[in-house]
C-alpha positions in Angstrom: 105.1 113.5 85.7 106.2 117.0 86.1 103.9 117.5 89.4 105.4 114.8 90.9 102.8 112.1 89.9 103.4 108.5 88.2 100.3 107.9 86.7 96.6 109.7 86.4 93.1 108.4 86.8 90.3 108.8 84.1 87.2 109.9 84.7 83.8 108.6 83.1 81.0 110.8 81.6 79.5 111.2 84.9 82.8 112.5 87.2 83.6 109.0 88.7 86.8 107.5 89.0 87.1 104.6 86.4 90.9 103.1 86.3 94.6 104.5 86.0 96.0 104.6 82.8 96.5 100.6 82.6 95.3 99.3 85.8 92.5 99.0 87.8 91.8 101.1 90.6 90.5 99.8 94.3 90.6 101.6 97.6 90.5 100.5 100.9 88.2 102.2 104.0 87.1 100.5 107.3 88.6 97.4 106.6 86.6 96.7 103.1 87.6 96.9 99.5 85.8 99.4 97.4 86.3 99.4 93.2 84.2 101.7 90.4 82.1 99.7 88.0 83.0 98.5 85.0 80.5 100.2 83.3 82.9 102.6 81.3 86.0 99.9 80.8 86.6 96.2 80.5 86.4 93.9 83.3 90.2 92.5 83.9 90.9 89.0 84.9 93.6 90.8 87.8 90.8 92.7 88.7 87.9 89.7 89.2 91.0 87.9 90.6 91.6 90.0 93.5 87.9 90.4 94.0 87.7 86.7 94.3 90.5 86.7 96.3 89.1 89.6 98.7 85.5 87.1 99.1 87.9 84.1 99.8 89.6 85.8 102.8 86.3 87.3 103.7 87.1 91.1 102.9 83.6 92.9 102.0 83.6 94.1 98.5 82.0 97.2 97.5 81.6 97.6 93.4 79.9 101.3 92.7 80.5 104.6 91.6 83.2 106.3 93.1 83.4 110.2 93.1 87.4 111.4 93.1 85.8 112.8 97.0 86.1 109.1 97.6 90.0 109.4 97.7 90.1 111.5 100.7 87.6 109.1 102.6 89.5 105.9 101.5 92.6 105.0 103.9 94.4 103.3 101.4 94.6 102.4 97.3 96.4 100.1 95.0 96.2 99.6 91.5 96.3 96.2 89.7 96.3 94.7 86.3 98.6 92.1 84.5 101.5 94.5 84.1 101.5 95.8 87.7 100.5 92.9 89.6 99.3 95.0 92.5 100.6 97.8 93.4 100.0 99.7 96.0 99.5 103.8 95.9 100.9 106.3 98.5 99.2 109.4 97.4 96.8 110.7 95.0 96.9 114.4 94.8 96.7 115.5 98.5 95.7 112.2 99.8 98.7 110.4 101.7 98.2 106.6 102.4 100.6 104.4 104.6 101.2 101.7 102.4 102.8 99.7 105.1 100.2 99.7 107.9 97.2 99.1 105.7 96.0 95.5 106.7 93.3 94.8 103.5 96.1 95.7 101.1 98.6 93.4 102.5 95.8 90.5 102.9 94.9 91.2 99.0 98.8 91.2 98.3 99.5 88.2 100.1 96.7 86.4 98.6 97.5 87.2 95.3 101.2 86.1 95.3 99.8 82.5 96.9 97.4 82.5 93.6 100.7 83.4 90.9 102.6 80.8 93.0 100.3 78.2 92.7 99.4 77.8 96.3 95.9 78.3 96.5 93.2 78.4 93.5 90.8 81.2 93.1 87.9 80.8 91.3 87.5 84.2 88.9 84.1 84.9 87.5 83.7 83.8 83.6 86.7 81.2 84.1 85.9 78.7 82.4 85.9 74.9 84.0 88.6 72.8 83.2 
């Protein structure tokens, strides 16, 4: 917070990116939606949601290891998670992203207030049929 910043990222064992301090982490590059694994933390329902939502409106989702490199090759980032919603980033560290003109993040944010709303139904992974 004294550098300017409103959160930090954690790392896993290996370097890569994993989530923010209570959120999950997603950038966006080329017009497709990139996330780490969940191999080092738990695999949110706000998360799957917004990957299911991301498949619905036909955004390619890319689930790997993501070096912090990745950050300056992304053109945008948001965090989500039951707290935040989502929420999109404009910077981490020297990495600037225009919030407003990134088309995935707005799609993703559009399709998740239709989901809290009630408008649409999303089908999350593990949800059990009712």
């Amino acid at each position: 917070m004294r550098t300017g910043f409103d959160d930090a990222l954690l790392l896993d064992d290996r370097g890569n990116f994993v989530e923010a301090t209570g959120a999950h982490l997603f950038f966006t590059r080329g017009g497709a939606l990139h996330t780490p694994t969940t191999r080092c933390t738990i695999d949110g329902i706000t998360r799957a949601g917004v990957l299911a939502i991301a498949e619905r409106k036909g955004i390619e989702c890319v689930v790997a290891d993501l070096a912090p490199t990745f950050a300056g090759e992304a053109d945008g980032a948001f965090l989500c998670g039951t707290a935040c919603e989502i929420l999109p980033v404009s910077r981490l560290d020297d990495h600037h992203y225009d919030v407003a003109g990134n088309a995935v993040t707005r799609r993703i944010v559009a399709g998740y207030r239709e989901l809290v709303r009630g408008r649409v139904q999303v089908r999350v992974p593990g949800e059990r049929a009712r």
